[in-house]
N, C-alpha and C positions, 0 to 999 in steps of 0.2 A: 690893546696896542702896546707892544713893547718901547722903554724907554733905555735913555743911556741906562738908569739907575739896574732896568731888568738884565741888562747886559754884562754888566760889572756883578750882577748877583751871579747870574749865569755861570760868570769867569769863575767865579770865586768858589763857587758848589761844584762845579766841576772839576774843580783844580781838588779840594777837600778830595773826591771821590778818587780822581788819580793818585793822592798819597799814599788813601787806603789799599788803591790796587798795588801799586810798590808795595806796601808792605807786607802785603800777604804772599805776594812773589818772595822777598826777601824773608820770609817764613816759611819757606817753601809752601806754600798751601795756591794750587792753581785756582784763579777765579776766571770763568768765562761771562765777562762782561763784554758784549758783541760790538756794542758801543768801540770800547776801546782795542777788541783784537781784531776787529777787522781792520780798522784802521789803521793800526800797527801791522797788521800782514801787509796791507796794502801798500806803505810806507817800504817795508822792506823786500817787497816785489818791485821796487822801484817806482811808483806812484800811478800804476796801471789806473787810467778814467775809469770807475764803474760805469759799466752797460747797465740802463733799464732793464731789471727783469722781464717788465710786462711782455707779453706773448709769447717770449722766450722760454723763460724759467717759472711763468707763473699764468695763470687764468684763474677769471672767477665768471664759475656758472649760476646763475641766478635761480630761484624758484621754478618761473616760468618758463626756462631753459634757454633764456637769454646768456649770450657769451660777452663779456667784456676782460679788457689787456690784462687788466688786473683785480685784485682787491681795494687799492685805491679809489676807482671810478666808482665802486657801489651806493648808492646815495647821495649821488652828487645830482647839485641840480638839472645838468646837462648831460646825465647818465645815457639816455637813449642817443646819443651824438656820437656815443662811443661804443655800441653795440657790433660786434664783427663776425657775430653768427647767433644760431640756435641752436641747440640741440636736435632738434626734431627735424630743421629744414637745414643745418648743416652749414658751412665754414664758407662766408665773404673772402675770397682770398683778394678780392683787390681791396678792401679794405685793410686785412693786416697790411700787406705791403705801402700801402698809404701810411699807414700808421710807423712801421718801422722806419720809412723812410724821413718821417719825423725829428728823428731822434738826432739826424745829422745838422738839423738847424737851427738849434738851440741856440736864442739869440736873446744877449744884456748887453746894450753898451758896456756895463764895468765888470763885463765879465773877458771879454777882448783884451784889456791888458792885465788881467788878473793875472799873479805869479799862481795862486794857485789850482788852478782852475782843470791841472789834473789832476788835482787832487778832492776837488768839489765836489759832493756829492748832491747838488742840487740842481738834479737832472729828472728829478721828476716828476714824470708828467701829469699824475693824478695829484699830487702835490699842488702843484703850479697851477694847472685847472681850478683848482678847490679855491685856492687865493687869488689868482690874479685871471680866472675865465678864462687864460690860455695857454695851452699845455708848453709852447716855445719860451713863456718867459718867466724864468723862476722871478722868486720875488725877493726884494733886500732885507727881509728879516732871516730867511732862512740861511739866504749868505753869512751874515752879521754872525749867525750861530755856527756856519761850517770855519768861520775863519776862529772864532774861539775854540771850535774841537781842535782843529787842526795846529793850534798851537798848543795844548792839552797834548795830543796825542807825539807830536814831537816831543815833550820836553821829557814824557813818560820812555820812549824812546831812545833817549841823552842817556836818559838813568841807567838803564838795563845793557846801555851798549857800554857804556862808562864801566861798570861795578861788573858785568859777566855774570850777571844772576843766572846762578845753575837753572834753576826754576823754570825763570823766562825761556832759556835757551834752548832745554829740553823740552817745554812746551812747543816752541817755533823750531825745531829741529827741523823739520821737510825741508822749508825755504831755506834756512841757512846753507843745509846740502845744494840745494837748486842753486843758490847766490855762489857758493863756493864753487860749483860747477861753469859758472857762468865768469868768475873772475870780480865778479861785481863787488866782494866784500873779503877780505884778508884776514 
């Protein structure tokens, strides 16, 4: 179980980690920490909600040629609940659509007035499943930890937007053209 204490570590090691990442920007030396460049892409696309990949962007075929949304679901206790084809007898289509249609319900009381909740990434649903047996309701630790990225990932943000690290910027070069295209950033 996580406590304040793991949370404040959390803060703390993560923040340590975000220094090193500045610095090695500031070294010029690129690091692709996904952790923090997706985030930051994300950030500077304007805070697009990540879509579950499951079905979409990802499947996992099992031994037995069982099909499920994802790699998430594989050994979970209630793995066969989440089965939306085989290999050999072929694709439940009203099951995906069951399942993608999922994804629009995702329901926390304190996720309803969260500021940032497009920018959340706990949305998913093999996730959710795993801890809380239901794929709609992420759980408040994971929160606890997207609201410390998410202040991590801004403040690394500050920096690079502050100081114009060559580094950075020619790393994120596409988006910035996109953002410059779109008026969104000066």
């Amino acid at each position: 179980m996580w406590t304040g204490n793991n949370f404040d570590e959390f803060e703390r090691q993560l923040h340590i980690i975000g220094d090193n990442y500045i610095k090695s920007f500031e070294n010029n030396i690129f690091i692709d920490f996904s952790l923090f460049n997706k985030n930051i892409d994300n950030s500077l696309d304007g805070f697009i909600k990540r879509k579950c990949d499951a079905i979409n962007g990802e499947i996992a075929i099992l031994p037995d040629g069982n099909i499920l949304p994802c790699g998430g679901f594989v050994g979970c206790q209630n793995e066969k609940n989440f089965y939306i084809g085989n290999i050999f007898t072929g694709i439940d289509e009203n099951k995906i659509k069951l399942f993608l249609s999922q994804g629009l319900k995702i329901k926390n009381e304190s996720c309803k007035e969260c500021k940032l909740f497009n920018r959340c990434q706990n949305d998913c649903f093999a996730l959710n499943n795993r801890i809380n047996k239901n794929i709609l309701t992420p759980d408040e630790i994971s929160c606890r930890i997207n609201q410390i990225a998410i202040k991590e990932y801004d403040r690394i943000l500050a920096h690079f937007m502050t100081t114009k690290n060559k580094c950075f910027f020619e790393h994120n070069k596409n988006i910035f053209e996109r953002l410059d295209k779109n008026s969104k950033i000066k």
